[in-house]
KOLGU-4560 file (N, C-alpha, C; in nm, 3 decimals, padded with zeros to 5 digits):
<recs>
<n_xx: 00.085 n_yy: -00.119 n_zz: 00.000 ca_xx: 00.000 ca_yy: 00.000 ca_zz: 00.000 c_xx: 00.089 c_yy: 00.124 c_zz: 00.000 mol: A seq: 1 type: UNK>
<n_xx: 00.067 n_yy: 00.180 n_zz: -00.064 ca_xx: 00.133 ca_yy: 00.315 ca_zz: -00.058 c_xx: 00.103 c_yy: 00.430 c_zz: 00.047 mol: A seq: 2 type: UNK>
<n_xx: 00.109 n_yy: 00.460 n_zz: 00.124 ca_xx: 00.081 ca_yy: 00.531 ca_zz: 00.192 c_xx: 00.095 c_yy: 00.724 c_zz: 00.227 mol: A seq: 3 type: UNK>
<n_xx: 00.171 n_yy: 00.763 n_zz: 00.125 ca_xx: 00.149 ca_yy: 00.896 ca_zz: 00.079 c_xx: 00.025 c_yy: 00.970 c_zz: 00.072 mol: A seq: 4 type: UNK>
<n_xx: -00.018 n_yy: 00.912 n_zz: 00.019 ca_xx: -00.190 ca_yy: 00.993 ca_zz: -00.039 c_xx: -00.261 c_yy: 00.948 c_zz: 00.127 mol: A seq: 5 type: UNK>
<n_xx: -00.290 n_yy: 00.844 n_zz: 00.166 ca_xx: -00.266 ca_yy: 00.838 ca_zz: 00.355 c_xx: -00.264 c_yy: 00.991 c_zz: 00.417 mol: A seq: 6 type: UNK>
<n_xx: -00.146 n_yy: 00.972 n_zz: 00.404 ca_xx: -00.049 ca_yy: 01.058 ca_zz: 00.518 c_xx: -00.112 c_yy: 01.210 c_zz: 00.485 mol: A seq: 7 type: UNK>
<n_xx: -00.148 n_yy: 01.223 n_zz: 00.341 ca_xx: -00.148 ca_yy: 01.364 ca_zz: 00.262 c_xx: -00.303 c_yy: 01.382 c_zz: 00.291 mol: A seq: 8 type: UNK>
<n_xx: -00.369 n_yy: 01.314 n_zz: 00.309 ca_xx: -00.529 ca_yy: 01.311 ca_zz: 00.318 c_xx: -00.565 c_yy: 01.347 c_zz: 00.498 mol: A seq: 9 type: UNK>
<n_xx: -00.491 n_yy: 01.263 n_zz: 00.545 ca_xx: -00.531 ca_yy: 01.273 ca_zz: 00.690 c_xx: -00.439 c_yy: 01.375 c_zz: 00.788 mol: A seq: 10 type: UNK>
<n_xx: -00.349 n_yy: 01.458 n_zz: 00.687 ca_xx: -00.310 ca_yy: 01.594 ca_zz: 00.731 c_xx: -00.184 c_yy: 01.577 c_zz: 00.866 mol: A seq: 11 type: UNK>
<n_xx: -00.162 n_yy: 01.430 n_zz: 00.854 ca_xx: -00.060 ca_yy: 01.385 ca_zz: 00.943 c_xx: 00.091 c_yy: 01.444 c_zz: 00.966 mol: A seq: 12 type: UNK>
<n_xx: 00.130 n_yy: 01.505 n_zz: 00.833 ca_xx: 00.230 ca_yy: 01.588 ca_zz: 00.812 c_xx: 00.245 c_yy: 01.706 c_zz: 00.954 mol: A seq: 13 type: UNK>
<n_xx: 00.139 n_yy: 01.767 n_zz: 00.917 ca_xx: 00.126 ca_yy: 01.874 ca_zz: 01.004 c_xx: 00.103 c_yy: 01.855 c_zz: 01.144 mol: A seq: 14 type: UNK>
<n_xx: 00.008 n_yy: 01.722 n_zz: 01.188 ca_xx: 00.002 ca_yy: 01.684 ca_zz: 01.323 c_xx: 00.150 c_yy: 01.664 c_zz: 01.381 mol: A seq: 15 type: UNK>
<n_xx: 00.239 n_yy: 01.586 n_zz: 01.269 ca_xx: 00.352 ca_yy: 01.518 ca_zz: 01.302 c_xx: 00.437 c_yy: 01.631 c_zz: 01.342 mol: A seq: 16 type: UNK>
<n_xx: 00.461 n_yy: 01.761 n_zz: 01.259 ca_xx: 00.552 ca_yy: 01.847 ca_zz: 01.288 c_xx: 00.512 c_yy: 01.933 c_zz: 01.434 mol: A seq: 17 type: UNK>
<n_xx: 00.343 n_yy: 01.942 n_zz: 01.438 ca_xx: 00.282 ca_yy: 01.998 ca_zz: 01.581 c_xx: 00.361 c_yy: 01.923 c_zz: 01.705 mol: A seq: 18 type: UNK>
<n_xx: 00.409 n_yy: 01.806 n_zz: 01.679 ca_xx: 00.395 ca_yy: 01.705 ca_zz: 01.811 c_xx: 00.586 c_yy: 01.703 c_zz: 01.845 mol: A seq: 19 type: UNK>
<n_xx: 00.614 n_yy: 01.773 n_zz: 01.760 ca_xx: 00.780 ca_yy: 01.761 ca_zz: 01.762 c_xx: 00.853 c_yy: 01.925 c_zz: 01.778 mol: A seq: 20 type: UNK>
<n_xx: 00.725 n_yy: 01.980 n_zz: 01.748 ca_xx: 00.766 ca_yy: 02.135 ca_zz: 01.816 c_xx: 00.824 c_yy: 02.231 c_zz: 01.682 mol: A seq: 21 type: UNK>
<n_xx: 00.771 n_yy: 02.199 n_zz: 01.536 ca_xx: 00.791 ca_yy: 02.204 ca_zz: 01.433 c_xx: 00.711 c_yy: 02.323 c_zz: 01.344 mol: A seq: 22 type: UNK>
<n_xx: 00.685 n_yy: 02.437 n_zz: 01.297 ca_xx: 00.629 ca_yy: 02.503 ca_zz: 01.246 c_xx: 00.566 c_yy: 02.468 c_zz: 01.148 mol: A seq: 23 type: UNK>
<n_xx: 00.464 n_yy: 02.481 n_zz: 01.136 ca_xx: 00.379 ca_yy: 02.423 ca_zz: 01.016 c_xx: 00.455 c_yy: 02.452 c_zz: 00.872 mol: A seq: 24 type: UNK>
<n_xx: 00.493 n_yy: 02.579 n_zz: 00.912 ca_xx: 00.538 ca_yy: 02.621 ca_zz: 00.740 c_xx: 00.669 c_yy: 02.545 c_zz: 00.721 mol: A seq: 25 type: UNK>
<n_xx: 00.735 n_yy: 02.548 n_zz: 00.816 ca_xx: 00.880 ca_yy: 02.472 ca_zz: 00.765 c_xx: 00.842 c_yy: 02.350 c_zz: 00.658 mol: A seq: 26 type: UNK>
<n_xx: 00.986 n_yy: 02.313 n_zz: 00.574 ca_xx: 00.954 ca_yy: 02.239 ca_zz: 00.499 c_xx: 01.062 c_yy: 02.162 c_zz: 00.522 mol: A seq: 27 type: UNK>
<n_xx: 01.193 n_yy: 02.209 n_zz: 00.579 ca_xx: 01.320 ca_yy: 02.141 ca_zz: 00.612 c_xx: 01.368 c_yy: 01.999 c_zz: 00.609 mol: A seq: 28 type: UNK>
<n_xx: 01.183 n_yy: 01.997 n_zz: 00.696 ca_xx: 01.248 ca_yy: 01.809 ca_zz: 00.772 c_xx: 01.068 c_yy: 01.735 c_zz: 00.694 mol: A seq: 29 type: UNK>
<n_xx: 01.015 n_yy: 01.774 n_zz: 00.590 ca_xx: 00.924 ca_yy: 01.744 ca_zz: 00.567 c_xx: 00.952 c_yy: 01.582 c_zz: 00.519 mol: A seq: 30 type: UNK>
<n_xx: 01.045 n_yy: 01.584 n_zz: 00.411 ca_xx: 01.090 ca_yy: 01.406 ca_zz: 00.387 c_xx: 01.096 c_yy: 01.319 c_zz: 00.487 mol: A seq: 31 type: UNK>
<n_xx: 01.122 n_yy: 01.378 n_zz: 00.583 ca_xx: 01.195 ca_yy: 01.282 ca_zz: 00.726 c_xx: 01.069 c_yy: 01.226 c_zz: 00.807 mol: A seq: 32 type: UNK>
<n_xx: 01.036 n_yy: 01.311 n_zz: 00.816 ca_xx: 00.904 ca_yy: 01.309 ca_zz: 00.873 c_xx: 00.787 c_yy: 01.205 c_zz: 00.796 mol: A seq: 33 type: UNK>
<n_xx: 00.793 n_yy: 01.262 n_zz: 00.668 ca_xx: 00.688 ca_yy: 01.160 ca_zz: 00.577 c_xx: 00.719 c_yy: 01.032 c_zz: 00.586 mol: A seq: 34 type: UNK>
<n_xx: 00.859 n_yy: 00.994 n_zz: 00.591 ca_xx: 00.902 ca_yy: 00.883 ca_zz: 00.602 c_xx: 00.884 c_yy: 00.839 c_zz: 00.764 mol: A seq: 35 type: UNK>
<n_xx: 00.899 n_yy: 00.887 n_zz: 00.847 ca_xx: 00.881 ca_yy: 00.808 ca_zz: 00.948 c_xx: 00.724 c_yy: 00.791 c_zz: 00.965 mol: A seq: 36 type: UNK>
<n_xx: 00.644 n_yy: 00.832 n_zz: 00.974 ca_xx: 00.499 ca_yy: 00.824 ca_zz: 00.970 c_xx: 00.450 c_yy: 00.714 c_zz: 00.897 mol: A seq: 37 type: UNK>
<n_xx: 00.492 n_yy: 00.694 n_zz: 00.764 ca_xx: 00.474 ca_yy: 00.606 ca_zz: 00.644 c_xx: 00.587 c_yy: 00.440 c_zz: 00.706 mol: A seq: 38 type: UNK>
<n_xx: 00.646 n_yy: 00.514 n_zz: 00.773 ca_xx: 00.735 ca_yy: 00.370 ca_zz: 00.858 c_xx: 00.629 c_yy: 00.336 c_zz: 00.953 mol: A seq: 39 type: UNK>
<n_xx: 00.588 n_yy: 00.416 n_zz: 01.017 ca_xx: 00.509 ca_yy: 00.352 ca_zz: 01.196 c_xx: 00.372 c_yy: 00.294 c_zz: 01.120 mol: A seq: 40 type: UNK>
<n_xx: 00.303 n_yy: 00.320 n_zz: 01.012 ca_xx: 00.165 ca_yy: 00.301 ca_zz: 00.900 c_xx: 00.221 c_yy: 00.171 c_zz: 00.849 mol: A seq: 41 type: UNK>
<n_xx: 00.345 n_yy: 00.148 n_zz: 00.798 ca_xx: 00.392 ca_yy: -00.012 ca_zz: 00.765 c_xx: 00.373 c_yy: -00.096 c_zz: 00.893 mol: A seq: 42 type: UNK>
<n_xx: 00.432 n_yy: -00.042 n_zz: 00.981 ca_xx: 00.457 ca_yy: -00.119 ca_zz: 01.072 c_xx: 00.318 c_yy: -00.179 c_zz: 01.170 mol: A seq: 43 type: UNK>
<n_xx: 00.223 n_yy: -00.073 n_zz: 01.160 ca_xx: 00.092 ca_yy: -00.143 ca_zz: 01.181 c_xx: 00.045 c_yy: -00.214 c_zz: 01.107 mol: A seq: 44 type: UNK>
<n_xx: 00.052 n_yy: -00.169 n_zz: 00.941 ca_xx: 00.034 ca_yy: -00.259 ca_zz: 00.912 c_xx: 00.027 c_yy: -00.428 c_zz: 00.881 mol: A seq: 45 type: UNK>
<n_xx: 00.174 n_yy: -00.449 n_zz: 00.905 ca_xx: 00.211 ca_yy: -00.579 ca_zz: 00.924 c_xx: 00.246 c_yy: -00.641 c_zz: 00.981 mol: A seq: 46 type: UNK>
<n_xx: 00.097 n_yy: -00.596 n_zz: 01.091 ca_xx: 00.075 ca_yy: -00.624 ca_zz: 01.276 c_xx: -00.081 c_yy: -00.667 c_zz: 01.197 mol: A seq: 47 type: UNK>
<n_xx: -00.129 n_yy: -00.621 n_zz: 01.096 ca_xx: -00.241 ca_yy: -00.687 ca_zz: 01.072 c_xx: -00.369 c_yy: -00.525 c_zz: 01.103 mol: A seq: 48 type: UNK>
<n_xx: -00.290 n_yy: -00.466 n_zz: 01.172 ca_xx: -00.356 ca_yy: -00.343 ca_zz: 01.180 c_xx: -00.419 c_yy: -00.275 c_zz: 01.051 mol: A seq: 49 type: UNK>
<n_xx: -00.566 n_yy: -00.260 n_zz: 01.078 ca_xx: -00.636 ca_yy: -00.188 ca_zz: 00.955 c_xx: -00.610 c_yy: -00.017 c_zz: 00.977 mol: A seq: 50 type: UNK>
<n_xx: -00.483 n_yy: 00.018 n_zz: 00.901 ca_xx: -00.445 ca_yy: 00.151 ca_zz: 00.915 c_xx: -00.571 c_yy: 00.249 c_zz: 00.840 mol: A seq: 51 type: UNK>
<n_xx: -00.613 n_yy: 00.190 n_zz: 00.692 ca_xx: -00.673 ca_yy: 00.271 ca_zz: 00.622 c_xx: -00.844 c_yy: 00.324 c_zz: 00.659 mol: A seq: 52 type: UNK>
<n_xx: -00.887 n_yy: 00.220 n_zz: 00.717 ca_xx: -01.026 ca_yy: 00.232 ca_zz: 00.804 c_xx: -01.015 c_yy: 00.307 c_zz: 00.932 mol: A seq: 53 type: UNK>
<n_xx: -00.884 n_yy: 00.359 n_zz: 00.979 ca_xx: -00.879 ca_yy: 00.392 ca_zz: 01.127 c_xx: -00.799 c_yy: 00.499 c_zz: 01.113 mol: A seq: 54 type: UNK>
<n_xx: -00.784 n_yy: 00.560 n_zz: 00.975 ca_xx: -00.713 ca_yy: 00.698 ca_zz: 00.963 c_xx: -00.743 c_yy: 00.815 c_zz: 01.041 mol: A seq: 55 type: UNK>
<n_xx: -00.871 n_yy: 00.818 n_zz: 01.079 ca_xx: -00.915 ca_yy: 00.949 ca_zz: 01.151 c_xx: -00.906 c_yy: 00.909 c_zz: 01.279 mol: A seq: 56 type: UNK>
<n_xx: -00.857 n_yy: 00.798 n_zz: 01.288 ca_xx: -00.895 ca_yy: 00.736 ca_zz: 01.465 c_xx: -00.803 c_yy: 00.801 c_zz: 01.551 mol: A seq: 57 type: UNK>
<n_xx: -00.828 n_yy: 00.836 n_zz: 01.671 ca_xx: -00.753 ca_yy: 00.936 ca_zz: 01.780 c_xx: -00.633 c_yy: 00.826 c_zz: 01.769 mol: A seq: 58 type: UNK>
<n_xx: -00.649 n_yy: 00.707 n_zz: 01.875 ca_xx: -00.574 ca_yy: 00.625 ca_zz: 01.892 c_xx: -00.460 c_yy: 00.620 c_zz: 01.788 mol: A seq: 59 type: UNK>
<n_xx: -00.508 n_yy: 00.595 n_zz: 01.640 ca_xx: -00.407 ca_yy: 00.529 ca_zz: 01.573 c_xx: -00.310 c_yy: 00.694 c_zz: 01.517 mol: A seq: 60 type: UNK>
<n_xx: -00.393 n_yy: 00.799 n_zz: 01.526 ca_xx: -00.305 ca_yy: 00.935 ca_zz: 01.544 c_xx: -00.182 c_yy: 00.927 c_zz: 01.655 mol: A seq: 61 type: UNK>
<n_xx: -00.235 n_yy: 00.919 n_zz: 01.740 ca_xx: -00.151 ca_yy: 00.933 ca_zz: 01.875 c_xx: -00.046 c_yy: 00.799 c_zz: 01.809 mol: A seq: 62 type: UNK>
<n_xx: -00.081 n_yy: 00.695 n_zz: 01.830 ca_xx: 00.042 ca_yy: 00.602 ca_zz: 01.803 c_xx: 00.142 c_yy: 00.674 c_zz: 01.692 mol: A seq: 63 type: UNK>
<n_xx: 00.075 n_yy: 00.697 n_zz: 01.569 ca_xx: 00.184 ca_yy: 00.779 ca_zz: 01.520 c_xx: 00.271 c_yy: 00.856 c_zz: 01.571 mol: A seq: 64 type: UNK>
<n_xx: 00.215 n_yy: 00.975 n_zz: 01.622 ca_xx: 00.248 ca_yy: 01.070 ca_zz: 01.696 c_xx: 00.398 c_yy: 01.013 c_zz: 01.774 mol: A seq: 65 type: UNK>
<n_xx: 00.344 n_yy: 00.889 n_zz: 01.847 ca_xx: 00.437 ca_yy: 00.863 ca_zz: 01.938 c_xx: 00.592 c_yy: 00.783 c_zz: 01.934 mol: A seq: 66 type: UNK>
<n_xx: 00.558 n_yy: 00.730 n_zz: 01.753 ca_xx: 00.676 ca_yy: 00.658 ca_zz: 01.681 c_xx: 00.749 c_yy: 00.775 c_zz: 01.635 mol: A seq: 67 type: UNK>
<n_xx: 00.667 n_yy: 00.900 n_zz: 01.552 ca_xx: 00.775 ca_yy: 00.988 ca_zz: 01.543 c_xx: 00.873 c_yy: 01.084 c_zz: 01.642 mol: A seq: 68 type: UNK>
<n_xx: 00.761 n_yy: 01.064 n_zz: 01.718 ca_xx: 00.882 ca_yy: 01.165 ca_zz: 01.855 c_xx: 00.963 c_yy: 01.059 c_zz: 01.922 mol: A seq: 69 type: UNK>
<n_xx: 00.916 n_yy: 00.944 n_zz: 01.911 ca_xx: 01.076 ca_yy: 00.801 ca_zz: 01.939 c_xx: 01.175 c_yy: 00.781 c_zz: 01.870 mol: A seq: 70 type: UNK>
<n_xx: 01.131 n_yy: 00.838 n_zz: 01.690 ca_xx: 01.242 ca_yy: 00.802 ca_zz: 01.652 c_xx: 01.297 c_yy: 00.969 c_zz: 01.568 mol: A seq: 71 type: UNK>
<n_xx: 01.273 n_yy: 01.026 n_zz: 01.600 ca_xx: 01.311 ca_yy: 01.206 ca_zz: 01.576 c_xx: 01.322 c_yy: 01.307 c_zz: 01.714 mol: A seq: 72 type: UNK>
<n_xx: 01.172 n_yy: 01.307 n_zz: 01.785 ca_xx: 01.138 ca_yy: 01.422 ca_zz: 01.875 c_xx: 01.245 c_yy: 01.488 c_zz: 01.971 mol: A seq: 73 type: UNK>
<n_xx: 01.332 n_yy: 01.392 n_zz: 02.004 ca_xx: 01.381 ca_yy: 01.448 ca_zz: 02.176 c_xx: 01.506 c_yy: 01.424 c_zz: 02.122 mol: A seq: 74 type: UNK>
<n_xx: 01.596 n_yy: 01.468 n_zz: 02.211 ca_xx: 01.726 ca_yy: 01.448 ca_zz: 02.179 c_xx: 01.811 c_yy: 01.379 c_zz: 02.356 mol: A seq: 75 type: UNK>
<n_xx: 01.678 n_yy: 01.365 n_zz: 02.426 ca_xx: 01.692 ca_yy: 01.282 ca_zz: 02.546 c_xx: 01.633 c_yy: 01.163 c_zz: 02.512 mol: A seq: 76 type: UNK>
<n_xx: 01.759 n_yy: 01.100 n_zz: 02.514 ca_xx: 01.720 ca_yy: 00.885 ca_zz: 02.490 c_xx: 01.616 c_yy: 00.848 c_zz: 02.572 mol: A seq: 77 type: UNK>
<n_xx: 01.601 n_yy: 00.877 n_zz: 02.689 ca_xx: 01.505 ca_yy: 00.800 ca_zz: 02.806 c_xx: 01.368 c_yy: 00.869 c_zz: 02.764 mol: A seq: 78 type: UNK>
<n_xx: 01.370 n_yy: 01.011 n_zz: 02.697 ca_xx: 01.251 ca_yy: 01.036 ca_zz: 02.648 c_xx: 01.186 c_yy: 00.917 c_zz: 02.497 mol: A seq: 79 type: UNK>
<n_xx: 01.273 n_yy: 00.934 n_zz: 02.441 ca_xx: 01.275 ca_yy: 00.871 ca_zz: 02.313 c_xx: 01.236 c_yy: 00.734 c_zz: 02.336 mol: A seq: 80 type: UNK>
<n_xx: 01.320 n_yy: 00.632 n_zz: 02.395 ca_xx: 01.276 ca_yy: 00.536 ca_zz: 02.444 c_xx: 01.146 c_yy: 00.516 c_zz: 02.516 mol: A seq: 81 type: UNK>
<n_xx: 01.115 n_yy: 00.606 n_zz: 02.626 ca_xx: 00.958 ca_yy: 00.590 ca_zz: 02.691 c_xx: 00.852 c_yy: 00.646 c_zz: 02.542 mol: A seq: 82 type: UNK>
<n_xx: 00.861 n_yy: 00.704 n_zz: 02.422 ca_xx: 00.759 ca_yy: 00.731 ca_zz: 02.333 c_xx: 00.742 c_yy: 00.587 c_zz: 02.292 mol: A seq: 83 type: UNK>
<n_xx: 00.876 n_yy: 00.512 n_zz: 02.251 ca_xx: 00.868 ca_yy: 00.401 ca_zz: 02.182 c_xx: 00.835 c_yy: 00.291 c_zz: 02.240 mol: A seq: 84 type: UNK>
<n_xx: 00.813 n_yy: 00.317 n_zz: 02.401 ca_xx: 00.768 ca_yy: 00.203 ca_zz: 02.438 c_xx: 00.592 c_yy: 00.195 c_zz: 02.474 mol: A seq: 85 type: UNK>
<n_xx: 00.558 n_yy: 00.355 n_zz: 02.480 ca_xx: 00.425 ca_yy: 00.379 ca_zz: 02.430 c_xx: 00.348 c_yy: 00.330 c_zz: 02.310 mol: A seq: 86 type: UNK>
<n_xx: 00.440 n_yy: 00.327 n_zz: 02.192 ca_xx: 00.440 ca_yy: 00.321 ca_zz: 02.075 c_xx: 00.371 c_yy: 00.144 c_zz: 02.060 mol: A seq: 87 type: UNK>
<n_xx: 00.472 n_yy: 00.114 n_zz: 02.127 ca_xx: 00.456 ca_yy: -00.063 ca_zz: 02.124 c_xx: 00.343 c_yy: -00.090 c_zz: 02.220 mol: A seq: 88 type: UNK>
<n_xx: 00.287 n_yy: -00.025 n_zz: 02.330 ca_xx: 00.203 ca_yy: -00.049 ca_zz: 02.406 c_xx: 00.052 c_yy: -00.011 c_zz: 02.333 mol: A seq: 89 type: UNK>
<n_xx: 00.064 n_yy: 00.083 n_zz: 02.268 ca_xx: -00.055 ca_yy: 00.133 ca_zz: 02.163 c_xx: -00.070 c_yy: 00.012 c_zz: 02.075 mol: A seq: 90 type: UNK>
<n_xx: 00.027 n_yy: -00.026 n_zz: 01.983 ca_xx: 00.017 ca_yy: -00.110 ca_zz: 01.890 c_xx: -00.014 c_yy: -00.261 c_zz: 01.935 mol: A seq: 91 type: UNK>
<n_xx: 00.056 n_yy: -00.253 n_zz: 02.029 ca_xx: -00.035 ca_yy: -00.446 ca_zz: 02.069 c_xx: -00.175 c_yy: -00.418 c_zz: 02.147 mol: A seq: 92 type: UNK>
<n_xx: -00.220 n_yy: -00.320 n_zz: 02.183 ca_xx: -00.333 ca_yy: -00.278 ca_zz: 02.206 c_xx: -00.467 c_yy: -00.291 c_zz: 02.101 mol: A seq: 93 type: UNK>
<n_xx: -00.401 n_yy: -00.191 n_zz: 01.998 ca_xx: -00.476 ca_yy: -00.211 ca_zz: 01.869 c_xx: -00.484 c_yy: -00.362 c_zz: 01.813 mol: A seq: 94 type: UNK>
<n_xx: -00.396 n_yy: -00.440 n_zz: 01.849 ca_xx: -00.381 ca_yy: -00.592 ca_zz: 01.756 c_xx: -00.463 c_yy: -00.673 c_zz: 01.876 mol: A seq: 95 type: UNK>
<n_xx: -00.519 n_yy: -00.623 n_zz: 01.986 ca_xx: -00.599 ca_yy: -00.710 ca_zz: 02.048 c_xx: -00.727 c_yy: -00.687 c_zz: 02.026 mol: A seq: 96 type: UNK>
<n_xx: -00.737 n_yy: -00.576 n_zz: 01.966 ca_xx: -00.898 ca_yy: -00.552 ca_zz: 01.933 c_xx: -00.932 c_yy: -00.534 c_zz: 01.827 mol: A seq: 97 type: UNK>
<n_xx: -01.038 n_yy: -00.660 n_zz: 01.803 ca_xx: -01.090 ca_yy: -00.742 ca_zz: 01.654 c_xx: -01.119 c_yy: -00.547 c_zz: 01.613 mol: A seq: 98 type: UNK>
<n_xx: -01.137 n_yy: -00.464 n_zz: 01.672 ca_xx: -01.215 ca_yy: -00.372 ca_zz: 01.587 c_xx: -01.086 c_yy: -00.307 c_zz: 01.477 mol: A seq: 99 type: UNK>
<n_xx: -00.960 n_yy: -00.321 n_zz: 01.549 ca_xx: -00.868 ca_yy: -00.282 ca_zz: 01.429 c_xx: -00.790 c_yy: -00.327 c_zz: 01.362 mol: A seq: 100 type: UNK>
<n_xx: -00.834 n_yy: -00.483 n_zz: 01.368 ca_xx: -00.790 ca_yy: -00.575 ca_zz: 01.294 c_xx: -00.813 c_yy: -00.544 c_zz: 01.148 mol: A seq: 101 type: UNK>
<n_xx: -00.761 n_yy: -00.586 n_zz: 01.030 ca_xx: -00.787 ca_yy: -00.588 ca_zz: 00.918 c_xx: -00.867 c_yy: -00.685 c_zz: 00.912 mol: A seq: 102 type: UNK>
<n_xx: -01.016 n_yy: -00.688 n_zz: 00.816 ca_xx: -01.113 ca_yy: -00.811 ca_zz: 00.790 c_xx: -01.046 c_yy: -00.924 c_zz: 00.676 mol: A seq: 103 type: UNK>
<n_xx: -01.096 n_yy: -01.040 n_zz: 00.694 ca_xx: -01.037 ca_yy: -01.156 ca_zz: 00.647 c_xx: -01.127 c_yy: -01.152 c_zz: 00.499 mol: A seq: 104 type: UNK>
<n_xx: -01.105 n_yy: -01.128 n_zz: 00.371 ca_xx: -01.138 ca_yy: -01.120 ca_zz: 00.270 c_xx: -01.245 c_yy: -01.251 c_zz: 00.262 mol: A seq: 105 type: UNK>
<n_xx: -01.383 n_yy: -01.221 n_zz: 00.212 ca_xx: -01.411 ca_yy: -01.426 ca_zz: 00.190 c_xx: -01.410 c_yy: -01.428 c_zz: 00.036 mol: A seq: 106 type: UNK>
<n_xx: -01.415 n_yy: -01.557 n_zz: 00.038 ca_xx: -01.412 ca_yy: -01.588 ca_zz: -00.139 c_xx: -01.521 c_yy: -01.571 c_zz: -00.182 mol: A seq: 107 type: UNK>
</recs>
């Protein structure tokens, strides 16, 4: 899945740079950013997580939120580390509940 048009639809760019202390207008670290967002969106995904049905979802915002400030935000490790272990606590959260599971296609 491509996840650009994602990221570009659900305005995540801008949440992402809000949550890292980032000016909307800057454009500096815009690649970096797209890419990590579009990393933590793989990575649910192939947890089985239905990213594309749960785009507007608080939860699966915030988990974002919380992979990019783990792997960009702080420049204190013990901060960085406690986002990412949020990160992982969100995400096996989401994989326990059938509601954000991806549905099983039938024939």
């Amino acid at each position: 899945m491509n996840y650009e048009q994602l990221i570009k639809e659900n305005n995540y760019l801008n949440l992402a740079k809000e949550a890292v202390g980032i000016v909307r207008t800057s454009t500096a670290v815009d690649n970096t950013l797209n890419t990590l967002i579009g990393s933590a969106l793989e990575d649910l995904s192939r947890v089985d997580i239905d990213v594309k049905s749960h785009a507007q979802d608080n939860l699966l915002k915030t988990t974002l939120m919380l992979y990019v400030k783990g792997q960009y935000g702080d420049t204190d490790i013990n901060k960085r580390n406690e986002y990412m272990k949020r990160y992982t606590q969100n995400l096996r959260s989401m994989q326990r509940s059938v509601e954000y599971l991806k549905k099983e296609e039938s024939d």
